[in-house]
LOZA-33778 format. One record per residue (C-alpha): residue in three letters; x, y, z. Coordinates in steps of 0.05 Angstrom, whole numbers, plus 5000, padded with zeros to 4 digits. Example, Ala and Ser with C-alpha at 12.3 -4.5 7.8 and 13.67 -1.06 7.14 Angstrom:
BEGIN
ALA524649105156/SER527349795143/
This chain:
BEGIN
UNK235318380918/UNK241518810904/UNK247518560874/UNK245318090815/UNK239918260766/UNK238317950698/UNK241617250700/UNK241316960637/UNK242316200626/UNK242015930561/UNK239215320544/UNK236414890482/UNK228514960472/UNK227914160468/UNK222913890535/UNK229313640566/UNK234114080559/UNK228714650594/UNK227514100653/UNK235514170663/UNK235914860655/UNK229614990701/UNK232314460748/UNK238914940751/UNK234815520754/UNK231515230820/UNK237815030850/UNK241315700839/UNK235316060874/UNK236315600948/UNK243615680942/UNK244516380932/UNK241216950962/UNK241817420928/UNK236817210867/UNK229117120870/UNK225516720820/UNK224117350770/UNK231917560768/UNK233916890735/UNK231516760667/UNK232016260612/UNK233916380541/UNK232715880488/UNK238115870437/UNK237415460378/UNK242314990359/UNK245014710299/UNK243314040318/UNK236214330327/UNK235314550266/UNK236814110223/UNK233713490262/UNK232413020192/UNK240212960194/UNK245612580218/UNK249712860269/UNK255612700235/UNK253013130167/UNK251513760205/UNK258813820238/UNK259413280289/UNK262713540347/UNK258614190381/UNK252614060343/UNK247614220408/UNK253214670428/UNK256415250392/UNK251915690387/UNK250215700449/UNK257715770470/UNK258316330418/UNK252416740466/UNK256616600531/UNK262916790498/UNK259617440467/UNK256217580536/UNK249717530520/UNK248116990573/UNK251916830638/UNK251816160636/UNK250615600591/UNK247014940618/UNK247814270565/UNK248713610580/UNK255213390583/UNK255412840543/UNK253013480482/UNK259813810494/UNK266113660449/UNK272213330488/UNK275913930478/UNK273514550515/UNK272815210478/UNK277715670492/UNK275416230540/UNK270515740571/UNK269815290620/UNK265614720653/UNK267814810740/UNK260314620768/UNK255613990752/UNK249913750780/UNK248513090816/UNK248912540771/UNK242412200742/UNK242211420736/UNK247111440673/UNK244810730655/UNK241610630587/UNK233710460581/UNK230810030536/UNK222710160503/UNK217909800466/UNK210009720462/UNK211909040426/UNK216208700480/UNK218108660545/UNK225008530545/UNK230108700490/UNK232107970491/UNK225007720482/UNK224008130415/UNK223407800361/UNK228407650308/UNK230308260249/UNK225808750298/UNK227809460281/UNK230909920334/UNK232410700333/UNK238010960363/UNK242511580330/UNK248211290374/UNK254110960341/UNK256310640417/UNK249410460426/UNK248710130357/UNK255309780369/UNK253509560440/UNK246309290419/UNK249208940360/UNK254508500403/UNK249308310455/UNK244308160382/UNK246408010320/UNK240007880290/UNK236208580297/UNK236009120251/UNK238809770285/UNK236110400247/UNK238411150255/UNK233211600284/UNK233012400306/UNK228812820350/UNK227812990423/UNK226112440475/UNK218112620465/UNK218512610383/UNK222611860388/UNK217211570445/UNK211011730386/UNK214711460336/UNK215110870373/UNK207710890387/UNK206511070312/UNK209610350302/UNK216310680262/UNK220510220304/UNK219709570350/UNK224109980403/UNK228610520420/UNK233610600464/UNK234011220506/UNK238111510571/UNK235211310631/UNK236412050663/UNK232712350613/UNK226511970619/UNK227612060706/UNK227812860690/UNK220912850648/UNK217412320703/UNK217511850643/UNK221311280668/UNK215110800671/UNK215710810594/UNK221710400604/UNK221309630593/UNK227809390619/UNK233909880641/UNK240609520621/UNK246209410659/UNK253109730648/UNK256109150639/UNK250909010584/UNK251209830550/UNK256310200592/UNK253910860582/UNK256111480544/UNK262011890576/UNK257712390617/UNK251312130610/UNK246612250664/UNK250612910687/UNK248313630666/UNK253414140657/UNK254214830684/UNK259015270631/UNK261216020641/UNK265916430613/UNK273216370646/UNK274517080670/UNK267417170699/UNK269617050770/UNK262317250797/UNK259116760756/UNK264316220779/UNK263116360849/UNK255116290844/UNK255515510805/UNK260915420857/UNK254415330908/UNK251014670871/UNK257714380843/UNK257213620858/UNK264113460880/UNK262612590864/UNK260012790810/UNK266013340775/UNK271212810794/UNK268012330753/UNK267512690691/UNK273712980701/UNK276812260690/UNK271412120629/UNK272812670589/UNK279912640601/UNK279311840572/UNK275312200505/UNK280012770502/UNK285912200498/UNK282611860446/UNK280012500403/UNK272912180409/UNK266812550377/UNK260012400357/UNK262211800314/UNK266111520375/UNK262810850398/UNK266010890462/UNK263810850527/UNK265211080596/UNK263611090672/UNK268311300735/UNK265811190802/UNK268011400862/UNK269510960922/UNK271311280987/UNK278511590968/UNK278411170896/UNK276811240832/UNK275510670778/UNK274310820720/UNK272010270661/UNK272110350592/UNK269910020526/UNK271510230451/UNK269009970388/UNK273109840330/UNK270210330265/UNK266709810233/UNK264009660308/UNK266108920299/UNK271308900348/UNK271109170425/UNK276709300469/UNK276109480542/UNK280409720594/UNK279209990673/UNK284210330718/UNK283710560782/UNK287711040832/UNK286311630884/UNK280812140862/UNK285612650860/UNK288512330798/UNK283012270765/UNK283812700694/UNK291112320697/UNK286911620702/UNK283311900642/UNK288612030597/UNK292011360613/UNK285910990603/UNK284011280531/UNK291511260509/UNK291310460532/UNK285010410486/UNK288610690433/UNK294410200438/UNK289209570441/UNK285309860385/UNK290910010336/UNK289310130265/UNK281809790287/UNK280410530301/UNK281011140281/UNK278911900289/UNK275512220237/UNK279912540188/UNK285512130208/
């Protein structure tokens, strides 16, 4: 141990957001030598989205609510690098910052739980369901039209007891969350994309440092997942086109296929009545370009259907 001491990451204090960061934490240590398991550390960083958990997102700031003020630590120095999921970071990247490592991608599909029923088409009709996401409200309500789909807060473990306390008939959750706390046997059914196509960066966790900090670059460098940063480099292009946020019911998932990248799409009109979809493909070297065409060719099919909040 010479070179690097004191390696602060910053994370969120929910249970899943310290699995990623400890996850991180464990990767960094095989890949570089130069750290041993006290010279890393984790520093929780409350958010505003963790504060004020009785609210919607949408009240409390929307975009960089699980975010800023964690950014504000890396930009001020006071942590060397910042680990969120991805799918918690706004489509525009702060200035000074930067996202150039992520992890292996989790399943990104979409889970779906219940102590009630088996199957989210075998509930029964006007059952409630919590979900805080406007794409996953949207997405439920065009495979169901007769459920009642209710807004609910909290970290993966405070949803799962409400639904044991009987608050809800079901809940939908990420599937990679539940995978990272060993809880994917409360899962009843797992939907397909073509069912819920997930989230844009759902299932990936990302590694952000400050711009400038070469030395920090070069360590994430080591457990950047290269299938994995091409994808999301096409995903967050497509909400960056579209100037998607929290109230965005969109959805998006590249994959890569040998040399290609496809890339599919869905987007809900605001009143989530209306869906439009559009996939486009090309070499993965292409792939933020794919991005941008792909959310500006939602935009045309959507038209006045949708738009971005304050627009």
């Amino acid at each position: 141990m010479t070179e690097q001491k004191n390696f602060l990451i910053g994370s969120r204090g929910s249970q899943l957001s310290l699995a990623y960061s400890g996850h991180v934490k464990n990767l960094l240590l095989k890949t570089n030598p130069q750290f041993d398991s006290s010279s890393i550390q984790i520093k929780i960083i409350k958010t505003t989205g963790d504060i004020f958990q009785n609210k919607k997102i949408s009240d409390i700031g929307g975009k960089g609510v699980f975010s800023k003020q964690i950014e504000d630590e890396l930009l001020d120095s006071k942590i060397d690098l910042a680990v969120h999921s991805l799918k918690d970071l706004p489509s525009k990247m702060t200035d000074g910052l930067c996202v150039n490592a992520v992890i292996k991608r989790n399943d990104p599909r979409d889970a779906f739980l219940s102590y009630s029923s088996k199957s989210f088409f075998e509930l029964k009709s006007q059952s409630i369901i919590g979900t805080s996401s406007f794409r996953r409200k949207a997405q439920l309500n065009s495979l169901r039209n007769d459920i009642n789909i209710v807004s609910m807060r909290g970290n993966i473990d405070t949803r799962i007891a409400k639904l044991k306390n009987k608050e809800f008939d079901a809940i939908v959750l990420s599937l990679a969350g539940l995978n990272m706390l060993n809880l994917e046997n409360e899962a009843k059914e797992v939907f397909t994309v073509d069912q819920m196509l997930p989230a844009v960066g759902q299932g990936a966790i990302a590694l952000q440092s400050r711009i400038d900090d070469k030395k920090t670059l070069n360590i994430v460098k080591m457990v950047n997942d290269e299938e994995t940063y091409c994808c999301i480099q096409a995903e967050r292009a497509l909400l960056e086109a579209i100037g998607g946020d929290c109230d965005t019911a969109v959805g998006g998932l590249a994959k890569l296929s040998n040399e290609t990248i496809i890339l599919k799409s869905e987007l809900f009109s605001n009143d989530g009545n209306k869906k439009f979809v559009v996939e486009n493909s090309g070499h993965f070297k292409e792939a933020k370009e794919i991005g941008y065409k792909v959310g500006e060719e939602l935009l045309k099919k959507a038209g006045s259907d949708y738009k971005t909040q304050g627009n």
